[in-house]
N, C-alpha and C positions, 0 to 999 in steps of 0.2 A: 429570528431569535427572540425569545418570549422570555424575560426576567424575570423572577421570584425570588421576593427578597424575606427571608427565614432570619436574618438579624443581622448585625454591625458588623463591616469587617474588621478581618483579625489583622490588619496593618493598615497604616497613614496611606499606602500606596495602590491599596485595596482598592482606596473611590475611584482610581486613574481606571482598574482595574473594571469597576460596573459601569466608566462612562464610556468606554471602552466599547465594552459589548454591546452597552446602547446604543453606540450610533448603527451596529448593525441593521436597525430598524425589525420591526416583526414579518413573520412568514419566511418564508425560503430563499426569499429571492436574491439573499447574502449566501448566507450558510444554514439558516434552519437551525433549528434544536431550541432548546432551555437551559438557562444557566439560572443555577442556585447559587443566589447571595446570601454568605453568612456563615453561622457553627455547621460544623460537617456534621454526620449522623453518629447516634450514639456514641460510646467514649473514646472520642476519635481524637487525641491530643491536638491542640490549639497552632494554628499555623494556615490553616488552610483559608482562602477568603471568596473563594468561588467554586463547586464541580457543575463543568459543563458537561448535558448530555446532548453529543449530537447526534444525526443519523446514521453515520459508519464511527463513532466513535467518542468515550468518555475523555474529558478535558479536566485535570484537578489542576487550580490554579491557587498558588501560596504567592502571599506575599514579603518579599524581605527591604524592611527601609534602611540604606544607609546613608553612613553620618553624613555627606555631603554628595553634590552633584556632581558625576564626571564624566570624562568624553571617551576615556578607554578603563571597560572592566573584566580583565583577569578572569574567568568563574569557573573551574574544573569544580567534578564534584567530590572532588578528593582533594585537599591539598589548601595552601594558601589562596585566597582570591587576594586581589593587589588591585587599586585603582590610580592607572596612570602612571602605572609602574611602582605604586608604592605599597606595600604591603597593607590590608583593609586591618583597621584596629577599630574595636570599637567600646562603649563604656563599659560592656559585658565581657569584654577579653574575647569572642567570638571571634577568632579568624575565617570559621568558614560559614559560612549562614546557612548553604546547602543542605550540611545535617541537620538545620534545628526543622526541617520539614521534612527529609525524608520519612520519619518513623506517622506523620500523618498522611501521608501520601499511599504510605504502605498499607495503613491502617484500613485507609477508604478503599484499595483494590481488597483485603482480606474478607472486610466489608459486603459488598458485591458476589465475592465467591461463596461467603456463607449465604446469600439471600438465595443462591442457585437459579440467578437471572440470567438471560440471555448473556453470554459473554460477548464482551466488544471491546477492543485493542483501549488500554487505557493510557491517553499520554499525560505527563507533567511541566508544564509550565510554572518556572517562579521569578517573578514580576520584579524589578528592580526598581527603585525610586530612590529619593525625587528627580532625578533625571540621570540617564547615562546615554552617550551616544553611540557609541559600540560595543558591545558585550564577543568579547571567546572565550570558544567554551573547547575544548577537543575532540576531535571526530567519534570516539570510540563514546564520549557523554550525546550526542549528536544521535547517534546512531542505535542507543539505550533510548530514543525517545522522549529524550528533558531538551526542553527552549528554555535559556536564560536570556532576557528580555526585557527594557524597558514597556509598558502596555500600551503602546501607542495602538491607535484599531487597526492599522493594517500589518504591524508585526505579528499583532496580536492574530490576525485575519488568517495569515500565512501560515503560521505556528497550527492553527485548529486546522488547514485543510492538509499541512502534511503530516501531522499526528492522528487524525480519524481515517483509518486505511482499510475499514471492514470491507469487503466485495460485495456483502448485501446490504441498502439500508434496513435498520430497524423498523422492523413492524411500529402501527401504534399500543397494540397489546404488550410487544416488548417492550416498548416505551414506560410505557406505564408502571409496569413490575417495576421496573430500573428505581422510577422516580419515586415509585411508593417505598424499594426501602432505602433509598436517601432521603426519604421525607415523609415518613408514613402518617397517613391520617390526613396529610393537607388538603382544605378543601380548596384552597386555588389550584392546584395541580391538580385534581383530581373535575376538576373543570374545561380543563384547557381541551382546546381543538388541536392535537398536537399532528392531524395528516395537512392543517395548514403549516405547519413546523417543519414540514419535510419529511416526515415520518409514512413507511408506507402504509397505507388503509389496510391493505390485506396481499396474503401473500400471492407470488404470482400464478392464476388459473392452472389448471392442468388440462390437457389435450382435450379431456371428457365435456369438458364444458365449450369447446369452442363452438362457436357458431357456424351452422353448415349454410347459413339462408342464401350467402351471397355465393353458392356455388352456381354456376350456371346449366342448363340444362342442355344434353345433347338432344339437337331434332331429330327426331324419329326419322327424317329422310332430307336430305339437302335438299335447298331449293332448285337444282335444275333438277332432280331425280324426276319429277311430274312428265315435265317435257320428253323424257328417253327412256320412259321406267319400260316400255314394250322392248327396244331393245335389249336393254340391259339384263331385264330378268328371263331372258332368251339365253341366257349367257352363265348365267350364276352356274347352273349345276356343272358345267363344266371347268368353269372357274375353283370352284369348290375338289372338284375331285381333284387337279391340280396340286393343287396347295394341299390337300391327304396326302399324297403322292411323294412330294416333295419333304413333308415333314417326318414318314415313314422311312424315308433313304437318309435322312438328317439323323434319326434315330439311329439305323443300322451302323451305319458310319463310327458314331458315337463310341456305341455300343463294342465297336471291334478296336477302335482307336483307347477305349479305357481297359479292355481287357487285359486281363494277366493275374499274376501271386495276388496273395495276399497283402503285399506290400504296397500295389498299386491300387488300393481302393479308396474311392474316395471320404474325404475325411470333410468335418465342419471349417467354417471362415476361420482365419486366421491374421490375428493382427501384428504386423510383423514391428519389433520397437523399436528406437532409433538407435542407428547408428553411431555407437560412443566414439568419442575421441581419444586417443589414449596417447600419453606425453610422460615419456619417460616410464613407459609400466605399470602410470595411475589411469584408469578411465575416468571419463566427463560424459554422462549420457545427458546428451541437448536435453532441453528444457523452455525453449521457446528464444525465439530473437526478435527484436523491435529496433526499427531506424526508424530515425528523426531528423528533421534539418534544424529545428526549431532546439538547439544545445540547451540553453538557459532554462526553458520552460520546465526540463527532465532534473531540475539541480536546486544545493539549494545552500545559504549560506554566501558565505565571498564567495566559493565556487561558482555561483549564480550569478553576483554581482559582477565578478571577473567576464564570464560569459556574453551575459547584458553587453561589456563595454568592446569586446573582439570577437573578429570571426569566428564562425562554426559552420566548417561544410554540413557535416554532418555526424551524429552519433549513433553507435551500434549498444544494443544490450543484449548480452548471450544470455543465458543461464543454464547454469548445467547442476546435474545429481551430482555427488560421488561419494566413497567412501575411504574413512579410513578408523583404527583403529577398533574395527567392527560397530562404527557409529556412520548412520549419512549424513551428509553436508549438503549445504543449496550454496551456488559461486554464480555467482555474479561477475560476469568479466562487460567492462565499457572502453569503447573506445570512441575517441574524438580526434577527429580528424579536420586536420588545419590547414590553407593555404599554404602556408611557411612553417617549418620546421621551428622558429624562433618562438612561436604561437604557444606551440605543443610543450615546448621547456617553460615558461614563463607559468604555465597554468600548470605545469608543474609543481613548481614551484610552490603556487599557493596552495595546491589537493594536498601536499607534503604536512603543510602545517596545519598541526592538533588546532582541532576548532573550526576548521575557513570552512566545513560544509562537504558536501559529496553528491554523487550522483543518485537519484531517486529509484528503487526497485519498480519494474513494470506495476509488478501488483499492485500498488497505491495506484494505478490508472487502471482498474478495472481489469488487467492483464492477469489472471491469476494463476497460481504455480499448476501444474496437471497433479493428479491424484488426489485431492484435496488440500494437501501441504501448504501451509501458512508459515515458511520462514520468516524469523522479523532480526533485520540485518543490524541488532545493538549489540555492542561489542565484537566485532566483526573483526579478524585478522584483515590487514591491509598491505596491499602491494601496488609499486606502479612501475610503468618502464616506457621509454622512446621507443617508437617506431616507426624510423624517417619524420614524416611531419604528421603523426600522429602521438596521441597518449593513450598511453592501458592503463586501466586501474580494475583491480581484482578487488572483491570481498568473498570471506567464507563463514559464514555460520556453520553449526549443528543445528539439523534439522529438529531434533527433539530432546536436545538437553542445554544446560546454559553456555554461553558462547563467551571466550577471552580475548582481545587483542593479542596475547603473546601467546597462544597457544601455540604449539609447536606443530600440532598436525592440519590445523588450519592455517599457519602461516606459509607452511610447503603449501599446501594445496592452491593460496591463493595464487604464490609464488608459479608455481608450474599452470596453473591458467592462464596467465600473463603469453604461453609460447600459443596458445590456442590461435589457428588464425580465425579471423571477423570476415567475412560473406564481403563481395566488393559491391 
């Protein structure tokens, strides 16, 4: 991680915020990328105290101080935040601090889209100080891509690896556009060695270029062929008419064996598609599946931390297409499976409540959707159910329009994913 500092930050909590990424230390060997400390680009309203550019992904990090330090912070990004159960007041009347950065947040993705730079998943971080020790936030704010977060470096760590979820990294070409129009004209940034940053040097070869040197060479005649070649070549032309012989009767065969109408001719490859699932008169066409034993690793929030502290035989990730209301959906059905049935209700329990975290889409691990489709699971209808000493948990986006928690056609959808059975 390579700092560039463009001016003061815009909050008290800001510095936590660039000591933060500093201890990352430079090069890749953390996470890579460049973070810009300071005023955002152009007239981009005040709020913001950091944009990280990493190699799958933009980081905009705002700072908000409040009036005192505490151990539990409330932070929907709608609605009152409360610290410690008490409602947050502060000298400005400000109950929710969330808005005073969204419209900068927004700003700098509008930002980016007019520069018509490589697009890369942009997430939002906003930094809480001078201190709080656990911050919730609601699954569906969670799930929209916003960490509320004290900037300790390894929240902060966490935060950048499951917010940057491109499947390609950025070129350094790409790199560069990005950072010229967040920072046009700069000549440190226009200096940096950013493929030590993590950035790729160039895109991956194509077939034309590979190297042929290391193919090996067939011998012109085996090593014992010397010792018996009198034999053997006593033998070929008979060998030979054989094998005519035989491939000539292969042919006939063939030949009578395909015959018929015109109905029986042969036609090109065909790729035959999955096999949908279909529950209740909706289909579910597969989408790819992933087990793990490793529960915690695929999670993230208390879901995580719950995980970390109890067993996890083991977790499945379905994904299926579907559609409804002549729109497609991407559903994600997980399931975790527990030694004890007690297991499976107790983590219940905490997936239930708005904020504790969820289970992470393949795709953020290189798994990505077929057909190119990039769902991104924010605001996600949500479902969960027992199954013996197992848990389901459903998500459903639209594939390509915006996504509600209470959407009615996504919450059946997720709902009737739930009966889907998981692969043993």
């Amino acid at each position: 991680m390579r700092l560039v500092r463009l001016g003061d930050e815009s909050s008290k909590v800001g510095a936590d915020v660039r000591a933060a990424l500093a201890s990352w230390g430079r090069g890749d060997h953390v996470v890579g990328g460049v973070a810009l400390i300071g005023p955002p680009p152009g007239d981009t309203p005040p709020g913001v105290d950091a944009v990280v550019l990493l190699p799958r992904g933009v980081l905009v990090v705002a700072g908000v101080d409040l009036p005192d330090p505490a151990m539990r912070l409330d932070a929907p990004l709608t609605g009152q935040w409360k610290t410690d159960g008490w409602p947050l007041t502060r000298a400005d009347g400000v109950v929710n601090p969330a808005t005073e950065v969204t419209e900068a947040i927004a700003a700098i993705t509008r930002h980016l889209e007019q520069a018509d730079v490589e697009p890369l998943p942009v997430g939002t971080v906003i930094a809480v100080g001078p201190y709080v020790s656990q911050v919730h936030q609601p699954t569906s704010d969670l799930l929209r891509g916003v960490r509320v977060l004290h900037p300790e470096p390894g929240k902060l760590l966490t935060a950048a690896r499951e917010l940057a979820t491109h499947p390609r990294p950025c070129t350094v070409a790409q790199a560069r556009a990005i950072l010229h129009a967040l920072a046009p004209g700069n000549a440190t940034l226009a200096g940096l060695d950013l493929a030590a940053e993590g950035f790729a040097d160039t895109a991956a070869p194509g077939l034309s270029t590979a190297s042929t040197t290391l193919i090996p060479k067939v011998p012109a005649r085996p090593p014992a062929a010397a010792a018996r070649r009198s034999g053997q070549l006593h033998w070929l032309p008979v060998s030979a008419a054989v094998l005519v012989a035989m491939l000539l009767l292969t042919g006939i065969v063939y030949a009578v064996a395909s015959s018929g109408g015109d109905d029986q001719r042969a036609a090109g490859p065909t790729t035959t598609p999955p096999s949908a699932v279909e529950v209740e008169g909706q289909d579910f066409v597969p989408a790819g599946t992933v087990s793990d034993t490793d529960c915690a690793a695929h999670a993230y929030g208390d879901v995580q931390a719950w995980l970390e502290r109890n067993r996890c035989g083991e977790l499945v990730r379905m994904r299926f297409e579907s559609t409804a209301d002549g729109k497609r959906a991407a559903v994600m059905v997980a399931v975790l499976r527990f030694p004890e049935s007690v297991l499976a209700e107790e983590l219940r329990t905490v997936v239930d409540t708005p904020g504790s975290g969820a289970i992470t889409d393949p795709a953020t691990e290189d798994e990505p959707w077929p057909h190119g489709d990039e769902p991104a699971f924010e605001s996600a209808a949500y479902a969960s159910d027992l199954e013996g000493s197992s848990l389901k948990l459903a998500q459903a986006v639209w594939m390509d329009a915006p996504s509600t928690p209470d959407d009615e056609d996504l919450t059946r959808l997720a709902t009737l994913a739930l009966d889907i059975r998981a692969p043993v």
